[in-house]
N, C-alpha and C positions, 0 to 999 in steps of 0.2 A: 662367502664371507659371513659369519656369523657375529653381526652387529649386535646381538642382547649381551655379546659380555664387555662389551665398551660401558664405557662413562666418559662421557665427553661433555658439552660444556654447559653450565648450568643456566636458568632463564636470564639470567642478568646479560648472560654475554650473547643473548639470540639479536638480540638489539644495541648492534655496533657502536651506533654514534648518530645523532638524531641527522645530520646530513645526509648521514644514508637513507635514512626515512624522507626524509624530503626529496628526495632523489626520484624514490619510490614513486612519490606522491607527482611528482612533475611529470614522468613516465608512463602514469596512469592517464595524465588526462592527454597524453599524444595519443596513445593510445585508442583512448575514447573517442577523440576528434578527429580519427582517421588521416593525422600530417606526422610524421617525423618529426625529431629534432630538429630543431632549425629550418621549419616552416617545409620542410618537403614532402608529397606525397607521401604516404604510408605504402609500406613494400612489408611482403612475407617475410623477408630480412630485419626491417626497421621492426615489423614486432616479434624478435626474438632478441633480449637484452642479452643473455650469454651470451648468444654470438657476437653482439655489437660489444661487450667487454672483451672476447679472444681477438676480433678486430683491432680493438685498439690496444691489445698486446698488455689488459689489464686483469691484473687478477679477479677470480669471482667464488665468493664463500659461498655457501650453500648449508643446506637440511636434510635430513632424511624423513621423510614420513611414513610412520610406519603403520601408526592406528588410525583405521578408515574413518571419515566423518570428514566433509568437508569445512565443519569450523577448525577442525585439526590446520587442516590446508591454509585456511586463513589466518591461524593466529600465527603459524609458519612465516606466510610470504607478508606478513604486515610488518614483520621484526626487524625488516632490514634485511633479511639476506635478498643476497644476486640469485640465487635458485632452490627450487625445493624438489628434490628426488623423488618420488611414489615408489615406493619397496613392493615391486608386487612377486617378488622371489621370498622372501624370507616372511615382509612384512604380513599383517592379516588385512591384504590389499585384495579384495577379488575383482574383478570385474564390474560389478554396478559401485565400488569404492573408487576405481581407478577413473571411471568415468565422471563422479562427482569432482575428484577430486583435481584435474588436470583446468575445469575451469574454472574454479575459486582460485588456485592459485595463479594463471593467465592475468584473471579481472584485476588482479594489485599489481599489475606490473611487473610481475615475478615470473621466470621461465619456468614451467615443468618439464621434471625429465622424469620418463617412465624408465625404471628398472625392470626386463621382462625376468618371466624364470628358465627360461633356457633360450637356443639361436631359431625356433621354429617360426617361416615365412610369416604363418598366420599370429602368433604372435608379435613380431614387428609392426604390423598393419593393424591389428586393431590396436595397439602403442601409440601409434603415428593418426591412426584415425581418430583418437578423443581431440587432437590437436596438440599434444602434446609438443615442443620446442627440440626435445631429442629424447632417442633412444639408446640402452644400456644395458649391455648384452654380458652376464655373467659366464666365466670361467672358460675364455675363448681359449683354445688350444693350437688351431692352424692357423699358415695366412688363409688357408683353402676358407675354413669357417670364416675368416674375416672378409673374405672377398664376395662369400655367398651373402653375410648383412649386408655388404653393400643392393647385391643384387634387391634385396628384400626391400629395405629402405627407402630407393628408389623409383620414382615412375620412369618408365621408359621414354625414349631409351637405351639410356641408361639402364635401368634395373628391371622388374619384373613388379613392382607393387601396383596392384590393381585401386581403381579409382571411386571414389561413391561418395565418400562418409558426410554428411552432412552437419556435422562440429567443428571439424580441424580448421574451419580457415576464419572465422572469429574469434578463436583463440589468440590471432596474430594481429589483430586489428578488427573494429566493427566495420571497417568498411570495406577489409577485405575479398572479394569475390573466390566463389570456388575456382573461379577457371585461373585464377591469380595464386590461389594456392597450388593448383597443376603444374601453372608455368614457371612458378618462383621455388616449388617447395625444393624440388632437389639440391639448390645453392642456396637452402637458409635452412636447415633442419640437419640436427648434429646427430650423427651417428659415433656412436662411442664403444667401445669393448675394455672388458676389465683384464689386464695382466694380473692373474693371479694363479695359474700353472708353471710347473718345470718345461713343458714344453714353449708355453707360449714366450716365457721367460730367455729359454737358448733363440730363437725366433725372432726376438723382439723388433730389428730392425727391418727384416721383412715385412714383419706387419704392421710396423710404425709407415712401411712407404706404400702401404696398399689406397689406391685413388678412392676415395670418398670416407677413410677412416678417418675422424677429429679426434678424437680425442686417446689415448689411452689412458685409463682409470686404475688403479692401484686398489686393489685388495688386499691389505696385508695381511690379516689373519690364514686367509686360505693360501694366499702366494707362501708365509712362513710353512704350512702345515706341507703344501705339497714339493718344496725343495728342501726338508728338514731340519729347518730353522726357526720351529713356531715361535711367537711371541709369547713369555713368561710374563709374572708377577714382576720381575727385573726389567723388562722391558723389551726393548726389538735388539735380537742378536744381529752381530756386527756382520753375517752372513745376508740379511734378511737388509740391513741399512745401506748394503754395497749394491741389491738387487733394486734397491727402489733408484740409486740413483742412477743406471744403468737405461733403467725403466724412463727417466725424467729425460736423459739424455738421449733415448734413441726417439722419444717423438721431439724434439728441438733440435736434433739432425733432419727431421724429415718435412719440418716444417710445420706440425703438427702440437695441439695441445694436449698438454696429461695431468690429471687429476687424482687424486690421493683421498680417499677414508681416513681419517686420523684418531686416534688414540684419546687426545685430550687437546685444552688450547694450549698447552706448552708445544704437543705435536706438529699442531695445525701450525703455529705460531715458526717451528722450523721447518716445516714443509714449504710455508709461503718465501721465506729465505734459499731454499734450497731452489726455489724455481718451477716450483706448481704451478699449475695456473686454476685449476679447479680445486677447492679445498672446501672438504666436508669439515665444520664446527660444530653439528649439535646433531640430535636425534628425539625425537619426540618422547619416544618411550624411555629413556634416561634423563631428560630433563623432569620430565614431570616428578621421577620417582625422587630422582634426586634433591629434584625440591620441597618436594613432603616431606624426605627424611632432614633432610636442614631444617624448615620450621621447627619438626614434632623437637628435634635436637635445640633450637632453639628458646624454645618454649618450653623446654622440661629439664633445663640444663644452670 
């Protein structure tokens, strides 16, 4: 999905409603204090807020980040949102970016989810190794590819992901232990894939019921381009708005969450009505421009 020709939502709206901030802030210091809400031990679970909002079957906005620098991360996960994506497919995320950037956004309370650039094992695991909260696997095509993330994702066993990393399990609390991360990580780290192929598309429901898949993710630009129904200037053809609901519908048959890219806040704004549960609202690299060109418009107008 090629997220540079969005415009989505400008800095006013990174920052929902100061409750959400507070929220944040309350969040931070369980966090820190190594208890849960409501005074319980802290678990690999308890520090991932996504998953404590798919738990309580609550919606969760998010960001994209695209431009490396972990104050980017920061000004991100301070806003308000429930999660912040690391683009390391599209975005100019490499490697020593992906690793700053997974725990500035952690330390606010804020989930990171790495976007890798393709399904490869080693890719997942060093994803999963900064500590990252979930991973998000572009342009899945089979269940076969969805069953091998699983493989990947997981330690055995379960899966096949090797064990070491000495970041991931402070990401999820300071008092986390690695061997807590071992035993906890595979029932509290979200594994997601994007529907945005013809094949994965016909498929859907197989791979909505593959065991350890959360989430489905919605790519609409590339989902429009590779069932030939891209999105216009006019907007999303009515081929492309029948495929997302299809999409929304075959993981809340399986029990499963899906999530959605969106367009603008009018998008995101009917996505959350339509029954997303994951809903991208801004992106770094559009808000910023965005709001240059409204001042300099403002200012000269």
């Amino acid at each position: 999905m090629n997220s540079f020709f969005l415009r989505t939502a400008t800095p006013r709206l990174l920052l929902r409603n100061i409750s959400a901030v507070q929220s944040k802030i309350s969040r931070m210091s369980y966090i820190g204090a190594g208890v849960a809400p409501g005074g319980a031990q802290a678990t690999v679970k308890s520090g991932n807020p996504l998953k404590a909002l798919f738990d309580a079957n609550k919606p969760a906005f998010g960001g994209w980040q695209m431009i490396p620098g972990a104050t980017i991360s920061r000004l991100l996960a301070q806003s308000g949102l429930d999660w912040v994506l690391v683009d390391c497919e599209h975005g100019g995320m490499d490697d020593r970016a992906m690793h700053e950037a997974v725990p500035a956004i952690a330390a606010l309370g804020v989930s990171p989810i790495v976007r890798i650039p393709g399904m490869e094992p080693w890719m997942v695991k060093r994803a999963l190794d900064t500590g990252a909260h979930g991973v998000l696997v572009p342009l899945l095509r089979t269940v076969k590819e969805a069953e091998d993330l699983v493989q990947a994702a997981k330690f055995p066993p379960w899966g096949k992901r090797g064990f070491g990393s000495p970041y991931s399990a402070k990401q999820f609390g300071r008092t986390i232990s690695s061997l807590d991360y071992l035993n906890q990580g595979n029932e509290s780290i979200l594994t997601m894939v994007q529907i945005e192929t013809k094949e994965a598309l016909e498929d859907v429901d197989a791979i909505a019921a593959v065991e350890g898949i959360d989430v489905l993710f919605v790519g609409p630009f590339d989902l429009g381009n590779n069932i030939g129904h891209r999105i216009t200037e006019e907007g999303i053809p009515q081929e492309l708005e029948t495929a997302l609901v299809k999409i929304q519908a075959a993981a809340a048959k399986a029990g499963k969450k899906s999530g959605i890219y969106t367009l603008d806040p009018a998008h995101a704004k009917k996505c959350h009505q339509m029954g997303f549960d994951m809903i991208h609202v801004v992106t770094d690299y559009m808000a910023i421009e965005d709001s240059a060109k409204q001042s300099l418009t403002a200012s000269t107008t």
